[in-house]
C-alpha positions as CSV (number, residue, x, y, z in Angstrom):
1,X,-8.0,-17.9,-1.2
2,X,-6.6,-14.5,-0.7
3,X,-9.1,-11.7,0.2
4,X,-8.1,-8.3,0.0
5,X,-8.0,-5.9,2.4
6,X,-11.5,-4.0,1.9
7,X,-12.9,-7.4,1.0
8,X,-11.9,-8.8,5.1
9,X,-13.2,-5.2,6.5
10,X,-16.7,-5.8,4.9
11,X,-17.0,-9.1,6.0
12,X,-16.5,-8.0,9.7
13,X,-18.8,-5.6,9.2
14,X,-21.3,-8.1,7.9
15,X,-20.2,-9.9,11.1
16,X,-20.7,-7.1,13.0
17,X,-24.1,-6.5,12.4
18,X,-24.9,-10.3,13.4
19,X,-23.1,-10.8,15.9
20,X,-25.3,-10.3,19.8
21,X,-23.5,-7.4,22.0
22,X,-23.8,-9.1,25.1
23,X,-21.4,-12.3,23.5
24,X,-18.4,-9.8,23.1
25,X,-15.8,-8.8,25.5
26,X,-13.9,-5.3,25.1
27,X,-10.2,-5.2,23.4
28,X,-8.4,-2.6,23.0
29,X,-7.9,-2.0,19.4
30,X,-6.1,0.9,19.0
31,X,-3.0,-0.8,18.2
32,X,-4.4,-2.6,15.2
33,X,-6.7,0.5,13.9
34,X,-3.0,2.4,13.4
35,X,-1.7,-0.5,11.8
36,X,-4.7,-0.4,9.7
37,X,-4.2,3.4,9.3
38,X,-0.5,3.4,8.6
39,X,-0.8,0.8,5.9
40,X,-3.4,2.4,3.9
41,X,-1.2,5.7,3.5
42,X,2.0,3.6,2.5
43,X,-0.4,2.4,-0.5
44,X,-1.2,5.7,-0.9
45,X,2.6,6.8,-0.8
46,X,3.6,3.9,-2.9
47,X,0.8,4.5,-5.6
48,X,2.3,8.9,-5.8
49,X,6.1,7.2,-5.6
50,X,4.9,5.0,-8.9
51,X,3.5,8.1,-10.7
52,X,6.7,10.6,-9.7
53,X,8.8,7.7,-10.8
54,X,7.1,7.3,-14.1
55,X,7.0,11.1,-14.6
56,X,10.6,11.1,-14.1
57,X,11.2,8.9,-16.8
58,X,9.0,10.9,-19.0
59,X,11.6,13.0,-18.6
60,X,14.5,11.3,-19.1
61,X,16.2,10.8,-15.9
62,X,18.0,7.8,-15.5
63,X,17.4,4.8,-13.1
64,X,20.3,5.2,-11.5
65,X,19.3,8.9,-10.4
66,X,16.0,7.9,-9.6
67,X,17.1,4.9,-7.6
68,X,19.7,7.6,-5.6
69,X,16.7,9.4,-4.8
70,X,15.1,6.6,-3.3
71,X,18.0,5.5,-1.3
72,X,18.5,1.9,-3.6
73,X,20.3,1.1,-6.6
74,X,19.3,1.5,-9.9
75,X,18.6,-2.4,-10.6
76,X,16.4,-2.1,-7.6
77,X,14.6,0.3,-8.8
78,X,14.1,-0.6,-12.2
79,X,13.1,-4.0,-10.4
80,X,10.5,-2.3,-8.2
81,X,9.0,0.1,-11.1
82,X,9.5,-1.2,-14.4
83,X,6.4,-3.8,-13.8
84,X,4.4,-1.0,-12.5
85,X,4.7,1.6,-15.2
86,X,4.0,0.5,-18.0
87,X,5.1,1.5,-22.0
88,X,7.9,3.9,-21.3
């Protein structure tokens, strides 16, 4: 069973608020908060990526300019977009 992200952060939460202070240890956990951090704005980049993309091809431009612009061919793009777009 795969939980999502917010679904794993609420359910330590939830453990939080069980769980008896004086049973825990300290950890530093700055590494993992800006892991945490860093992946929640690449959703956030990917999710405006997907909509420039889409309003690209509104207008016309071709995969294989878009895909220069990302730095990937155009077959990788259309691989990587074409799912997330929709009707064209």
């Amino acid at each position: 069973m795969s939980n999502t992200r917010d679904e794993r952060a609420q359910a330590l939460e939830e453990w939080a608020d069980r769980v008896d202070p004086s049973e825990l240890r300290h950890a530093d956990t700055e590494a993992l908060r800006e892991i945490a951090s860093l992946a929640r704005l690449r959703a956030d980049v990917e999710d405006d990526l997907t909509a420039a993309v889409r309003s690209a091809r509104r207008t016309q431009r071709t995969w294989s300019e878009i895909g220069a612009m990302l730095g990937i061919s155009k077959q990788a793009a259309q691989r990587k977009y074409v799912s997330k777009m929709g009707p064209e």
